[in-house]
C-alpha positions in Angstrom: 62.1 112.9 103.8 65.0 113.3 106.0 68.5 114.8 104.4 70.8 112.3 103.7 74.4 112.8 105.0 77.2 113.0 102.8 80.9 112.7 104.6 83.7 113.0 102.4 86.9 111.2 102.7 88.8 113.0 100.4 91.8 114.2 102.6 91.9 110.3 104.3 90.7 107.5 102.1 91.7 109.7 99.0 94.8 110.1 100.1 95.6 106.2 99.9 95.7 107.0 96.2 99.0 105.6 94.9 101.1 108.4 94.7 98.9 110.9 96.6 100.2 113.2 99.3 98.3 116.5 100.7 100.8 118.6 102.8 99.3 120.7 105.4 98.5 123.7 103.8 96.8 121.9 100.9 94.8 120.1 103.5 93.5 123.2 105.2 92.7 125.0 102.3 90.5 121.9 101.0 88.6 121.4 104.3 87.6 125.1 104.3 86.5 124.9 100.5 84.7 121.9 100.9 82.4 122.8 104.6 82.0 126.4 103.5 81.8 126.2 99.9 81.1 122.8 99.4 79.3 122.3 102.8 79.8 118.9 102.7 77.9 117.4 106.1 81.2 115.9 107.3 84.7 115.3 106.3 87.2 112.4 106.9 90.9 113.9 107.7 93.4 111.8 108.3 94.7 108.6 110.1 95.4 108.8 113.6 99.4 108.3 114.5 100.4 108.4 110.6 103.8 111.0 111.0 104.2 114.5 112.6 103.0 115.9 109.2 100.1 114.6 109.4 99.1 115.5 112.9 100.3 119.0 112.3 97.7 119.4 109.5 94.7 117.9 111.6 96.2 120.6 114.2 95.6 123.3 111.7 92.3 122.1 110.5 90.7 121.7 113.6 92.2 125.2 115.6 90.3 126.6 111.9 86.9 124.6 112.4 86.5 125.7 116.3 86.9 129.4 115.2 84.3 128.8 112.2 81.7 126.8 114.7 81.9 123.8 112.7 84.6 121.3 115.0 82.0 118.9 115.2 81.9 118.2 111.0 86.4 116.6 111.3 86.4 113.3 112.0 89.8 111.2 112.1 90.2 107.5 111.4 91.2 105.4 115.0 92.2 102.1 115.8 91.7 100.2 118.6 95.0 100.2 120.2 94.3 100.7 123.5 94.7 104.9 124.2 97.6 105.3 121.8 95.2 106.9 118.5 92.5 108.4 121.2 95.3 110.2 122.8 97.3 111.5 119.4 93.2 112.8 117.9 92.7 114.6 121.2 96.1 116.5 121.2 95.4 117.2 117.7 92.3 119.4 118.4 90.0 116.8 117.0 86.4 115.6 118.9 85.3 112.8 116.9 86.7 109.8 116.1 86.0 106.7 113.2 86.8 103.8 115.4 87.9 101.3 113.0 86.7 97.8 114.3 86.6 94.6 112.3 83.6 93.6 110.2 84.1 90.0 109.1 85.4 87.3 111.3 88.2 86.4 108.8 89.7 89.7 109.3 89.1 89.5 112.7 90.8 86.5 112.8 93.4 86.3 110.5 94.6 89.8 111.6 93.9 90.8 115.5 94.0 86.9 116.2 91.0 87.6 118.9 87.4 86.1 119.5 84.4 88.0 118.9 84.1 88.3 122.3 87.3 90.3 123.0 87.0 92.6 120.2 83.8 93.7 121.9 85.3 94.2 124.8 88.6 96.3 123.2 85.8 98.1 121.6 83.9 99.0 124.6 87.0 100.0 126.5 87.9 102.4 124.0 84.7 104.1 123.4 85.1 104.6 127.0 87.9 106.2 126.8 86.7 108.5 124.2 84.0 109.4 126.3 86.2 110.6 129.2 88.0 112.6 126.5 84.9 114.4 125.1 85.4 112.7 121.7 82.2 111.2 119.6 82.6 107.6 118.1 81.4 107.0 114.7 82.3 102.7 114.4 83.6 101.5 110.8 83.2 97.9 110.4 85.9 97.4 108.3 85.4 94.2 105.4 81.5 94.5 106.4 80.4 93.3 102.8 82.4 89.8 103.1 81.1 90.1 106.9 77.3 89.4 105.8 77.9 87.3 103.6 80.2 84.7 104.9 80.0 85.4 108.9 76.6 87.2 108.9 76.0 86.0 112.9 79.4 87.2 113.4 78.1 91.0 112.2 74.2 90.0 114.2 76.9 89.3 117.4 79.2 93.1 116.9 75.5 95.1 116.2 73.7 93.3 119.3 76.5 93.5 121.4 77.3 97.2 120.0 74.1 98.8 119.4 73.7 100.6 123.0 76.7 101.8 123.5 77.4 105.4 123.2 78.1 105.2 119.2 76.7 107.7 116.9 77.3 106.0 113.8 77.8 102.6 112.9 79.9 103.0 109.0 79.8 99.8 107.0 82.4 99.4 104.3 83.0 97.2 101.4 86.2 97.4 102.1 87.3 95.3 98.9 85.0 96.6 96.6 83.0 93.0 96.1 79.6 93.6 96.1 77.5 94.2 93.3 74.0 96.3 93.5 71.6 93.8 94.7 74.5 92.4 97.2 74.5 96.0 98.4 70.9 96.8 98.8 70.2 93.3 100.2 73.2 93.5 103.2 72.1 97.0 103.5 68.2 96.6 104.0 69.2 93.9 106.8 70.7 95.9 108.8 68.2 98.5 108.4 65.6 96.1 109.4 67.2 94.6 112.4 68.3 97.6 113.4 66.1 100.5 112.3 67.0 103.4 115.2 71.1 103.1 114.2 72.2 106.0 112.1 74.3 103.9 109.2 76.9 105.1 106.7 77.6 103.2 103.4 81.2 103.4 102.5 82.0 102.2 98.3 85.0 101.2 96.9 85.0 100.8 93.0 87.0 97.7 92.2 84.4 96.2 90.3 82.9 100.1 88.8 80.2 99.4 90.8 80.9 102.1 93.6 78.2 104.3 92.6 75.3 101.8 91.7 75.9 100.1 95.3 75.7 103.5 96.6 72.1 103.9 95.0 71.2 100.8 95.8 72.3 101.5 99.6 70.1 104.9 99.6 67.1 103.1 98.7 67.5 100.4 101.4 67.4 103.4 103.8 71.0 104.7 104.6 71.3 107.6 106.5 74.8 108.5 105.0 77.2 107.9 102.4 80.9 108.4 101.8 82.4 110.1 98.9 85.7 111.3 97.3 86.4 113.9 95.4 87.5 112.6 91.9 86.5 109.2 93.0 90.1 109.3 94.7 91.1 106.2 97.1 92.9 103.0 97.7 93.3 100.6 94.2 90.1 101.9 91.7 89.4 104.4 94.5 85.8 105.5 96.2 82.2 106.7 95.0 82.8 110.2 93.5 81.3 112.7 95.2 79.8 114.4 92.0 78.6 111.7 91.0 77.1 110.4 93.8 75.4 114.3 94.1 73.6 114.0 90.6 72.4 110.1 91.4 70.7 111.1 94.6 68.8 114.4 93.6 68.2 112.8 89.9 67.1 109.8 90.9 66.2 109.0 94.3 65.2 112.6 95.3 66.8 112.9 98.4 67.8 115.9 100.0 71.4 116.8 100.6 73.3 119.8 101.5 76.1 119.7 99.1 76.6 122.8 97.4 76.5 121.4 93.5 77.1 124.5 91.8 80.9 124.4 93.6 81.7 121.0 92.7 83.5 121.9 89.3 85.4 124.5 91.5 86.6 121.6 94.1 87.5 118.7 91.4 89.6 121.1 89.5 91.5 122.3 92.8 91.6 118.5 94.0 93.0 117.1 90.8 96.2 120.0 90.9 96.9 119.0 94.9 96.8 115.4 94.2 98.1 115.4 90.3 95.6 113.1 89.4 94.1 114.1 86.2 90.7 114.0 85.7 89.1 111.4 82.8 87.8 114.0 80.0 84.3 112.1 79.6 84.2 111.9 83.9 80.5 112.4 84.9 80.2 115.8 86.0 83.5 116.8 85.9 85.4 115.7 82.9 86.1 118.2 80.6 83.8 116.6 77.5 80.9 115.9 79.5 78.6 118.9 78.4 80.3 119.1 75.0 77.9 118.4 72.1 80.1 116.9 69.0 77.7 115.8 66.6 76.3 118.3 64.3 72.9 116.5 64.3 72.7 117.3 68.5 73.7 120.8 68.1 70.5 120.9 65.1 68.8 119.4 68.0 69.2 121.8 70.9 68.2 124.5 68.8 65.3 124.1 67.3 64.2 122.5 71.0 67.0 121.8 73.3 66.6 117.8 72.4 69.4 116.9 73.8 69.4 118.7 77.1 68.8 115.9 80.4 68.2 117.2 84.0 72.3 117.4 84.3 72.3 120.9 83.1 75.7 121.7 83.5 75.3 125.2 85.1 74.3 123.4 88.0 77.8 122.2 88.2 79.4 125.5 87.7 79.9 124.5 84.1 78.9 125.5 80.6 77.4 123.2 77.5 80.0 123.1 74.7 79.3 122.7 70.8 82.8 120.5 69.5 84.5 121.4 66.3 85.6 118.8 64.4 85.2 116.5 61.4 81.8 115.5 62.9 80.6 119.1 63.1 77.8 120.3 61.1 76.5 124.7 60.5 74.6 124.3 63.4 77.9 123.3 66.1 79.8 126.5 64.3 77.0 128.8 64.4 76.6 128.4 68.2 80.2 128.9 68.9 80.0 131.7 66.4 77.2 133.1 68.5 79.5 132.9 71.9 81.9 134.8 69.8 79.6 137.4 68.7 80.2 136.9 65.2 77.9 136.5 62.4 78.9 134.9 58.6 77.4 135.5 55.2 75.8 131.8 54.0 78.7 131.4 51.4 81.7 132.0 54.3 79.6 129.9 56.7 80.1 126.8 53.9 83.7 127.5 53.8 84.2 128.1 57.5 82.3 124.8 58.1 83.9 122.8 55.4 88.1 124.2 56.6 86.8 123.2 60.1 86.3 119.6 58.8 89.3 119.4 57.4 90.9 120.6 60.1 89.3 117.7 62.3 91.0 115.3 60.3 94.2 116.7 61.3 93.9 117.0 64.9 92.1 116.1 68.0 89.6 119.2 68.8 89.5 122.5 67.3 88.5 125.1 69.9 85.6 128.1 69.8 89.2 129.9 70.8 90.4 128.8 66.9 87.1 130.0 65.1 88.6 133.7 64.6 91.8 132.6 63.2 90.2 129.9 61.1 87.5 132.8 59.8 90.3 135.5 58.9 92.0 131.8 57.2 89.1 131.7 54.6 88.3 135.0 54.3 92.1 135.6 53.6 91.6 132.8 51.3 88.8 134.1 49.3 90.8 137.4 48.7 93.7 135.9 47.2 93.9 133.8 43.7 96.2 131.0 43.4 98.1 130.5 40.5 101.1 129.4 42.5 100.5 126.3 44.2 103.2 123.6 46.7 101.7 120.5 45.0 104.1 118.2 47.3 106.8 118.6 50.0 109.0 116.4 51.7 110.5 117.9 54.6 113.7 115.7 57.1 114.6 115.9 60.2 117.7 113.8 61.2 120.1 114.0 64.0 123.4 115.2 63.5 122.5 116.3 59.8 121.2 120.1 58.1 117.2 119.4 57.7 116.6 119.1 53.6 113.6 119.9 52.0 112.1 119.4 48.6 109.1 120.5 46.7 107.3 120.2 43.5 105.0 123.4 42.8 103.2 124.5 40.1 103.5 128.5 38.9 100.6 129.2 36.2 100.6 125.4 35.2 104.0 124.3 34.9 105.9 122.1 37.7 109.3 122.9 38.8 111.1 121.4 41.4 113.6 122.7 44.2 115.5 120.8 47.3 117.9 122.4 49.3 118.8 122.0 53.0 118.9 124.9 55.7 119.5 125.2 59.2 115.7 124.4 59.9 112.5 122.6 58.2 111.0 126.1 57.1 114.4 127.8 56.4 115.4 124.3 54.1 111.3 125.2 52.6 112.6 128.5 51.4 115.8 127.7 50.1 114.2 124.9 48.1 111.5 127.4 47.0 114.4 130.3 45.9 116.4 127.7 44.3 113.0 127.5 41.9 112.8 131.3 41.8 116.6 131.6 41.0 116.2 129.8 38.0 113.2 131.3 36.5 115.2 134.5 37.7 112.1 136.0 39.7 112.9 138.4 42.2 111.9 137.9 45.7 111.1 139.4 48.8 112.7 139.3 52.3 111.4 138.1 55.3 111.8 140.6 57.8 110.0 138.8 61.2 107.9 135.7 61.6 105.4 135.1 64.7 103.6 131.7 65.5 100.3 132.1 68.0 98.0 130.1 69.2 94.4 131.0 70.6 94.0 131.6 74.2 94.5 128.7 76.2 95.6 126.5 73.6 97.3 123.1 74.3 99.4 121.0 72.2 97.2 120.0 70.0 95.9 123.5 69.2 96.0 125.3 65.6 99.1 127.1 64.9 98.4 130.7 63.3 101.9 132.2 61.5 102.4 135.5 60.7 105.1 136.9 58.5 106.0 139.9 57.7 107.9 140.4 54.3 109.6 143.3 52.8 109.7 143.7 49.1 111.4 147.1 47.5 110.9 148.6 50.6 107.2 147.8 51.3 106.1 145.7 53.8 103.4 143.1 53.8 101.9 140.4 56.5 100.7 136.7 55.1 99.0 134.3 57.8 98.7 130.6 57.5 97.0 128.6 59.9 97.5 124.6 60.7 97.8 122.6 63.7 101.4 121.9 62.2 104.2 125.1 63.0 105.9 124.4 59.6 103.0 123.9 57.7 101.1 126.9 59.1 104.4 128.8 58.1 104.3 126.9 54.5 100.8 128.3 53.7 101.7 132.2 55.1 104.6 131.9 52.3 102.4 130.5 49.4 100.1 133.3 50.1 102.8 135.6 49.9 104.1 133.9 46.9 100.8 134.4 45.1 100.5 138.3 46.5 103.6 138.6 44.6 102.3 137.1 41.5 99.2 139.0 41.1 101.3 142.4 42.2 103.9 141.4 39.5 100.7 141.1 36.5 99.3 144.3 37.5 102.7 146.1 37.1 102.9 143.9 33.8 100.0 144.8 32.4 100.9 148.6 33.6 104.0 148.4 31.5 102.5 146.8 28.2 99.8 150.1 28.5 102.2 152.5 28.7 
């Protein structure tokens, strides 16, 4: 079966994205990525006669694709305004060009104001032209979709009157995203049928989320090429994404293509910081959550018998499967991030590892195979240390214009007491509520001597919070860790650890004195 072509319109199309602009350099350094990398079949640059920018870059991407053998694969959109785009592609170093002609006779005329019959012959004049440059016509036939079905004879007249002229591709567009799957394989299998020696390209737009299903549908009704985005990027909801589009036609209509798919992760992550369009976390292929397992019961799955694996195994993609932690997490989703760590835990700590893990999914978003270590050395901590001091409740403010105030019931071998105090911060008002306590039960107290908050590498905003403090007491110094997605509470639990460090220290030298 013959290799379908994929052209990708990233650095054109994409860049009608609302608030999308590639400079130059950006442009270049995506067009090498995607042909050599990538090797996308073809790619889209630009718009003829846009601004000096923009002719510069197609300058610098096509003097770079004649030294690399490859000038052939840049194509720039034209219009048929006599030799004014023709002229600005060829001093731009480009060779082909997508003449954009119209594809429904209510654009034709409600916009050029011409007959059928003199957009042929504009069209014909200018593929002549192109030909005296050197310069190959590929022929878009923009609003196609509302073409067959409202002027279909109008479309019969262009192809009939087109079909022998020196045109290597004829592109047909949904230029409004309308058509849904059976629209898209019906339009596309007539023109296939009446015309089966024309090479055609299918060209999605997603208005309705139906980019990608017309684009199967299209395949099977025997198109010879389709055109992508990276991202999905384009004008309003944007084009058929390229990944997606990759995994639909090897999956499921086993067609050959060239594109590279273990380098797509590479180019969606590079696309989405030139064009600051963030990519969906649950994007197909792409999105961050896609080959991240959450539910325990999955993880149980995949390994006793990789149950939940499909045929998008995300190494393909340049990715890696994921186990989530979380409230929804089970022994099995620890134990394989555990086992990526290198770490092994006693049954016992695994239960208590499992269980702070769930509690720390209620608290926040996603905990992180980076927070396992800190959340182990949490329990393990935990586990060391008795806790006859306890912070039952605290109420911590924040207003502007006003000291932060703090106050706190907690519980020292059974009985309640309760401090509040203000201080020049929420953890600094904490402790003066907590010495206000000591003061009166006159109980001495240590100083704290540094305090350091980290979080796990590549951590965002949402990730846990480990605070270390250091503490000096009669000239001895100690470190207590807490460890919350919260600063102030991680720094709350590293002092009631050190509060109860202090306890037990202060019954063993009690006991000591009683023996002697």
């Amino acid at each position: 079966m013959r290799s379908l072509e994929i052209m990708d319109t990233t650095l054109r199309d994409g860049e009608q994205t609302s608030g999308v602009s590639f400079n130059a350099e950006e442009k270049l350094g995506l067009a090498k990525l995607m042909l050599q990398s990538l090797k996308v079949d073809r790619m889209e640059v630009a718009s003829a006669r846009v601004s000096e920018g923009e002719f510069q870059a197609v300058r610098r991407i096509t003097k770079w694709a004649e030294e690399n053998n490859c000038l052939d694969k840049i194509e720039v959109l034209g219009f048929i305004d006599g030799k004014a785009s023709l002229d600005w592609i060829y001093s731009s170093g480009a060779r082909v060009v997508n003449l954009l002609a119209k594809g429904s006779l209510k654009h034709l005329q409600g916009q050029l104001r011409k007959t059928p019959q003199q957009h042929v012959r504009d069209i014909k004049e200018a593929i002549a032209y192109a030909s005296e440059l050197g310069i190959k016509v590929n022929l878009y036939l923009e609003d196609w979709s509302n073409g067959m079905h409202a002027s279909r004879d109008y479309v019969w007249f262009l192809l009939d009157e087109l079909h022998q002229e020196n045109i290597q591709r004829f592109m047909l567009p949904d230029t409004l995203g309308v058509m849904n799957q059976v629209q898209a394989f019906d339009f596309c299998y007539a023109c296939r049928e009446r015309y089966p020696n024309l090479h055609f390209d299918f060209h999605a737009h997603n208005d309705y989320d139906l980019a990608l299903a017309n684009v199967y549908s299209a395949v099977l009704a025997g198109m010879d090429g389709i055109h992508t985005t990276v991202n999905g990027l384009g004008e309003r909801a944007g084009n058929a994404p390229l990944a997606s589009v990759v995994g639909v036609v090897k999956d499921h209509l086993s067609r050959k293509i060239n594109v590279n798919e273990s380098k797509i992760n590479t180019v969606s992550r590079m696309v989405e910081t030139f064009s600051g369009v963030r990519i969906p976390s649950n994007k197909p292929l792409v999105g961050e959550n896609v080959f991240t397992q959450t539910c325990g019961v999955h993880a149980d799955g995949d390994t006793k018998d990789d149950l939940y694996f499909n045929r998008l195994m995300p190494e393909r993609f340049g990715r890696e499967r994921k186990y989530a932690l979380g409230k929804t997490s089970g022994k099995a989703n620890i134990k394989k991030n555990l086992e990526e760590l290198g770490m092994t835990l006693e049954e016992d700590t695994m239960r208590k590892v499992t269980q702070r893990v769930i509690e720390l999914g209620d608290k926040k978003e996603r905990v992180t195979t980076e927070d396992l270590p800190f959340i182990v050395s949490d329990v393990l901590n935990q586990e060391m240390i008795e806790m006859p001091i306890q912070i039952k409740h605290y109420s911590l403010s924040l207003s502007k214009g006003m000291r932060p105030v703090a106050s706190i019931n907690m519980e020292i071998n059974g009985v309640m007491h309760e401090g509040t105090s203000s201080g020049d911060g929420q953890y600094d008002a904490f402790m003066k509520a907590v010495w206000s306590v000591y003061d009166s039960l006159d109980r001495e107290r240590p100083v704290l001597t540094d305090y350091l908050v980290r979080i796990p590498p590549g951590g965002k905003t949402d990730a846990l919070v480990e605070s270390v403090i250091t503490w000096d007491y009669n000239g001895k110094e100690f470190k207590t860790r807490g460890l919350d997605p919260d600063q102030v509470e991680a720094a709350i639990k590293a002092t009631s650890r050190m509060l109860n460090i202090m306890e037990e220290q202060n019954s063993v030298k009690n006991i000591k004195l009683k023996t002697e």
